[in-house]
C-alpha positions, -999 to 999 in steps of 0.1 A, spaced: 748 -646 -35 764 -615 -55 739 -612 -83 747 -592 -121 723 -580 -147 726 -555 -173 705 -536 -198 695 -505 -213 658 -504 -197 643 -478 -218 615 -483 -212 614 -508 -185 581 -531 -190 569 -565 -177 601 -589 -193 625 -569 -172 601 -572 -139 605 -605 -144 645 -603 -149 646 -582 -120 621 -609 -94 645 -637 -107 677 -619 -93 663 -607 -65 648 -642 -59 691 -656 -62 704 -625 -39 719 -592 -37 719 -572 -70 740 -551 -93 724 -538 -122 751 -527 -150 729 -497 -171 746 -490 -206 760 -455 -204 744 -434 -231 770 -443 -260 773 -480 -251 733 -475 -252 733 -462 -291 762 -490 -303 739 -519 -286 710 -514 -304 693 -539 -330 672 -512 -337 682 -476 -349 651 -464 -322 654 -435 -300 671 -441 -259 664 -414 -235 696 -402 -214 711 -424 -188 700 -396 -159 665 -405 -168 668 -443 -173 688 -447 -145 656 -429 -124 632 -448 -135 656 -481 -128 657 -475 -96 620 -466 -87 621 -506 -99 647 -520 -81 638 -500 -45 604 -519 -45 617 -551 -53 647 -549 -32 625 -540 -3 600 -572 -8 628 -598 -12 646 -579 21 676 -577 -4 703 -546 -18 708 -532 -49 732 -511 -69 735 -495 -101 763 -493 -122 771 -475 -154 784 -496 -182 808 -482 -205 813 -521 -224 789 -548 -238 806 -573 -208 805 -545 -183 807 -557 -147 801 -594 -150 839 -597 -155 843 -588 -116 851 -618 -98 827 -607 -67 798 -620 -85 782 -657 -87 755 -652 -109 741 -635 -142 704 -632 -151 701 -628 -187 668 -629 -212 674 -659 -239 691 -636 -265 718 -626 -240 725 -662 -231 754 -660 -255 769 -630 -239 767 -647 -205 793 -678 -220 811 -648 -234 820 -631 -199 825 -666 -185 855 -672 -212 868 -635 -202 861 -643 -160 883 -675 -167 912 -659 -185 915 -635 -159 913 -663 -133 876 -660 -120 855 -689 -113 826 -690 -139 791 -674 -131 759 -694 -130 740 -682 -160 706 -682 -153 681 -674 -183 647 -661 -179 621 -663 -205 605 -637 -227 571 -623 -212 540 -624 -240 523 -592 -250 485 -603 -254 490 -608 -290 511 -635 -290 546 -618 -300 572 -603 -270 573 -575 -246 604 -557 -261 614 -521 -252 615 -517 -289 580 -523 -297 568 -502 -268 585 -471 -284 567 -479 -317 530 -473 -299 526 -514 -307 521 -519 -267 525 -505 -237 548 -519 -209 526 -548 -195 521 -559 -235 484 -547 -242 483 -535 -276 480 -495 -282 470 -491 -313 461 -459 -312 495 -448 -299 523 -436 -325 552 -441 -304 577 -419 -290 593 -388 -304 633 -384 -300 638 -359 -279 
């Protein structure tokens, strides 16, 4: 199976380990990585994004590992719009986290108007931090916790630099 994701992954933590074992688990994987402006107009939170060079790096220093432990391939793609490369019709599935479920019935109304069969949307659950709340990218730049969700309270967060 022909397997899509997509994110910003800045900085990647636990909840996208788990996005990433669940694709990897369904078959071969293209990860869609927001291009550096798509990256700024996505976010819920005005919060600093390090450049797509770096992210993309650190993506796939993720994805090698896990690609080699399922026996599976990967790629990585820049995405220049919020539907990116789901639209394709070579893909059969998309992973998404429960607040990109939406999306997901989104590309499957554009994959059908363009005559592509629908993806199975498959929707993995939020990881816990240890206090209860989720592992978010966004909370890791804000010193709150680090990428596995232990609190850092002594941390202030990162700098835009």
């Amino acid at each position: 199976m022909n397997v899509a994701l997509g994110g910003t992954f800045d900085p990647v933590h636990d909840g996208h380990r788990k996005l990433f074992e669940r694709a990897f688990e369904l078959g071969d994987v293209t990860v869609g990585l927001t291009s550096d402006d798509l990256a700024a107009e996505t976010r819920h939170v005005d919060r600093h994004v390090r450049p797509f060079d770096a992210r993309r790096a650190d993506l796939d220093d993720e994805l090698a590992a896990l690609a080699d432990e399922y026996g599976r391939s990967y790629d990585i793609r820049k995405l220049e719009s919020p539907t990116g490369i789901a639209t394709e019709p070579q893909f059969d599935v998309l992973v998404v986290s429960p607040e990109t479920e939406d999306g997901g019935q989104k590309i499957n109304d554009l994959r059908a108007e363009g005559g592509a069969d629908p993806l199975d949307i498959e929707v993995v659950d939020h990881v816990e931090a240890e206090d209860g709340d989720i592992i978010s990218s966004t909370r890791i730049v804000k010193g709150e916790i680090d990428e596995h969700g232990t609190p850092t309270p002594d941390r202030d967060g990162r700098d835009a630099k």
